[in-house]
N, C-alpha and C positions, 0 to 999 in steps of 0.2 A: 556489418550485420545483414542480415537477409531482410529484405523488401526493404531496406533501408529505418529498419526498428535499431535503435540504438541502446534498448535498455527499458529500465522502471522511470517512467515518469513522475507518477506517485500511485501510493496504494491509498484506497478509500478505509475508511474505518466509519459503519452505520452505528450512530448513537439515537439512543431515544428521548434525552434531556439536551440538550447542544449549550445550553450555560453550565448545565453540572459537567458536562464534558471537558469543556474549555476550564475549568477550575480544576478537576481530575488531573489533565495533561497538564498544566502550570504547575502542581503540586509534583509533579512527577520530577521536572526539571526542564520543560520544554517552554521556549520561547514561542509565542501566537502572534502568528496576523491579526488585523482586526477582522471582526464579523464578516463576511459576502454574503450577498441574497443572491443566489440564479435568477435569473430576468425569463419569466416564463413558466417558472416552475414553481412549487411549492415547499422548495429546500434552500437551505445557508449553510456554512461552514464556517470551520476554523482552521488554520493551515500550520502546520510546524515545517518550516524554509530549511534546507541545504543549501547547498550550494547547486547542484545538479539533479535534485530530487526533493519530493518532500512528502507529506503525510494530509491526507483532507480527512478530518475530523466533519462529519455529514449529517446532518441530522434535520427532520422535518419542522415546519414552522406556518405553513398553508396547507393542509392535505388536499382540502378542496381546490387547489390548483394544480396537482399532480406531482407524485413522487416518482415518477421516474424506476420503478419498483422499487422503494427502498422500505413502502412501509410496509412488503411481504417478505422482505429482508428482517426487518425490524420484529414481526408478529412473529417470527423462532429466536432469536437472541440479535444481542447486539457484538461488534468485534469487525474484523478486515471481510468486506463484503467483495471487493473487485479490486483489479489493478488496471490504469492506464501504464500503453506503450509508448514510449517517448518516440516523435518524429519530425525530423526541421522539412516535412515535405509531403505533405496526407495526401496528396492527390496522388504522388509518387509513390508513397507506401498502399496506398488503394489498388496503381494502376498492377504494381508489380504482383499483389496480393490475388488479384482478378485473373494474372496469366496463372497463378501457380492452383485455379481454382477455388478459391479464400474469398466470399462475397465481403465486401468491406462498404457501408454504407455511408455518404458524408455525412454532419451534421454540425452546426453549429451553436458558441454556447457562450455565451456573456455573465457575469457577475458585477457585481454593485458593491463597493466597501467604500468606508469612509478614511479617507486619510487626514492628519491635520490643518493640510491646508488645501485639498480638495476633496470633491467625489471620483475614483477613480474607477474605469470602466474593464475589470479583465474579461479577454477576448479569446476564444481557443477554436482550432478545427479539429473538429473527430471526425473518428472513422468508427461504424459500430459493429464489430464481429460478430456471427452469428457460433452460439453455443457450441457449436462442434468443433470450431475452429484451435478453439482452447477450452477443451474440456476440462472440468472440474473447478474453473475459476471464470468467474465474469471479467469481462476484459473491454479495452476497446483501444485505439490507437487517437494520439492528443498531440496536437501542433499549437504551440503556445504563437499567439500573434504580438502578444505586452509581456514578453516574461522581465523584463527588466521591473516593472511594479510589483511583481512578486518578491523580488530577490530584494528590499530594503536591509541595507547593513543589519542593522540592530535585530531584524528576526532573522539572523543566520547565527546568533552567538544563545549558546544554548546553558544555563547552568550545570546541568547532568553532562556535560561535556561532549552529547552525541553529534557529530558532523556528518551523518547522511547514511540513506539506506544501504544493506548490503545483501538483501535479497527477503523471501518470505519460505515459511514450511506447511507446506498442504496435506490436510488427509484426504486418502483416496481410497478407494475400494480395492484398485487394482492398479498398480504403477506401471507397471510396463504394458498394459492395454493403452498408455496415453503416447506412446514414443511414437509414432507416425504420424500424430497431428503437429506435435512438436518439434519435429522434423521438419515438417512443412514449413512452421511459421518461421522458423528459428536458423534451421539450416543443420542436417545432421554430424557436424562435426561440433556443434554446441550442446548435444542430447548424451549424457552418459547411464548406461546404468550400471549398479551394482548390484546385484543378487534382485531384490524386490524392491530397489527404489531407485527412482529416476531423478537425476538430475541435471537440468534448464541450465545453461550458461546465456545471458541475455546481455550485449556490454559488460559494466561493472555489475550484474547482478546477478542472482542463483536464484531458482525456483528450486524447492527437493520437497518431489513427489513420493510417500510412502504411507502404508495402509497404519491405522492406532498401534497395532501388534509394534510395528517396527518404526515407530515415532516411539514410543516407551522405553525403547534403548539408545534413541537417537536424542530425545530430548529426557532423559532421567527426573529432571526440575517439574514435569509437568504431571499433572492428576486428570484425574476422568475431569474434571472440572472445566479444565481448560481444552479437551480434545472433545468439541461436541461432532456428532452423526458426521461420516465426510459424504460426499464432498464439502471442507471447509479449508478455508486460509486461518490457519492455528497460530501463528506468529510470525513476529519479524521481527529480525535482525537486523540491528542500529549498527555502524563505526560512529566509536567512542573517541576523543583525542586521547584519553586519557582516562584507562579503567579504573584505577588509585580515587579520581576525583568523579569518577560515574557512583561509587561503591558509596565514598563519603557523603554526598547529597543524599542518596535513598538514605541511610541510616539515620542523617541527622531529619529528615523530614519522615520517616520512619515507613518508607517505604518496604512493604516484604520484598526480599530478595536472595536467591543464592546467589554464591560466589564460588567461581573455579579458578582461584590462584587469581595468573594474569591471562587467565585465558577465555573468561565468557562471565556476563552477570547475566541470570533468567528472573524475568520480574514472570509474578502470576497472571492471567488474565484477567482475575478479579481485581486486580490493582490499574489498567489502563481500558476501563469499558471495552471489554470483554475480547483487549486483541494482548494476547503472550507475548512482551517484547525480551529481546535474548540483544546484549551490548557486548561486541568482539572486541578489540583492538583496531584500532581501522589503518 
């Protein structure tokens, strides 16, 4: 992949309760990390693990020690606020990022969670895009230094049966105004469009950029409720091992949901603070 981005690292999801969240998503069918506190900042999370990706449930707990913007995130709705780019190599994704004129800034970022039989310290390098870079989504480039404490067996096995991301759907004002940045970052032979929507190949993941008009026949499941003002990250799309046994848990724990055969379940926004999740087949 270009500058050596491999993909979705994970996508951020801003809550404004982080315990009603973390009970939200368990009810859903999502297996949780324990608690992290950011070392520095005024936010914690909760994580739902794949294999190759995963989900930061985000939410404030210090404002007086700084949010990171999430509480001007927060002060319009809550739901998917940004995405990390996955990279085994930030300084190399930086340096290449720098020739293709992509300012890429380092930083880094520690967490605190508690595990049973110690405290364990996760460690990551970024890299922080500026806005133009990837217009319409916050972004930044993530180099896991501990991902092995991430990935514990038991929060990779999910009840809802979902094994890992398969991309996110953006509203935008104007889709094909974005194909030269994402060319850039991406490499133009990963950028498709069709008529008025654009669509990101990034690794195993798919960005699909299109304005409400043409998310309304793209995602049918979805109401003004769940498409707020774009620019917004409107939903994501989970692989399911098995959509039979994705279908069966929402029902019995009475989660709202459509069903298309075997080919997509769409939960509302109002059912996973305030982010649309849509479960393929994986």
């Amino acid at each position: 992949m270009a500058h050596g981005i491999t993909g979705i690292d994970h996508a951020l999801v801003g809550v404004r309760d982080l315990e009603s969240a973390r009970a939200q998503w368990t009810r859903l069918g999502f297996t949780l990390s324990p608690r992290g506190r950011h070392l520095g900042w005024g936010t914690a999370n909760y994580c739902v693990m794949f294999e190759h990706d995963y989900i930061e449930l985000l939410g404030l707990v210090a404002p007086e020690q700084g949010s990171n913007g999430l509480d001007t995130f927060l002060a319009k709705r809550e739901g998917l606020m940004s995405l990390a780019w996955a990279s085994a190599d930030r300084a190399a994704t930086s340096a290449s990022l720098s020739k293709a004129g992509i300012a890429c800034s380092p930083a880094d970022l520690a967490r605190q969670f508690e595990l049973p039989a110690e405290t364990a310290l996760v460690r990551v390098k970024l890299g922080l895009l500026p806005a133009a870079a990837t217009p319409c989504i916050a972004s930044f480039v993530c180099q896991h230094l501990t991902p092995k404490l991430l990935r514990q067996p038991a929060w990779l096995q999910h009840p809802n049966g979902a094994v890992g991301l398969k991309g996110v759907t953006v509203a935008v004002p104007d889709a094909p105004a974005l194909t030269s940045a994402y060319d850039a970052l991406c490499g133009g032979h990963n950028v498709n469009r069709t008529d008025n929507v654009l669509t990101v190949h990034v690794g195993r993941h798919t960005i699909v950029f299109a304005t409400p008009d043409d998310l309304s026949a793209l995602q049918p499941d979805l109401d003004e409720a769940d498409i707020p003002p774009p620019p917004a990250i409107i939903l994501m799309t989970l692989a399911s091992a098995d959509l039979e046994k994705t279908a069966d848990y929402l029902t019995q724990w009475q989660i709202e949901h459509d069903c298309h055969g075997g080919r997509s379940i769409v939960v509302p926004a109002a059912m996973a603070t305030g982010a649309a999740l849509e479960f393929v087949p994986a």
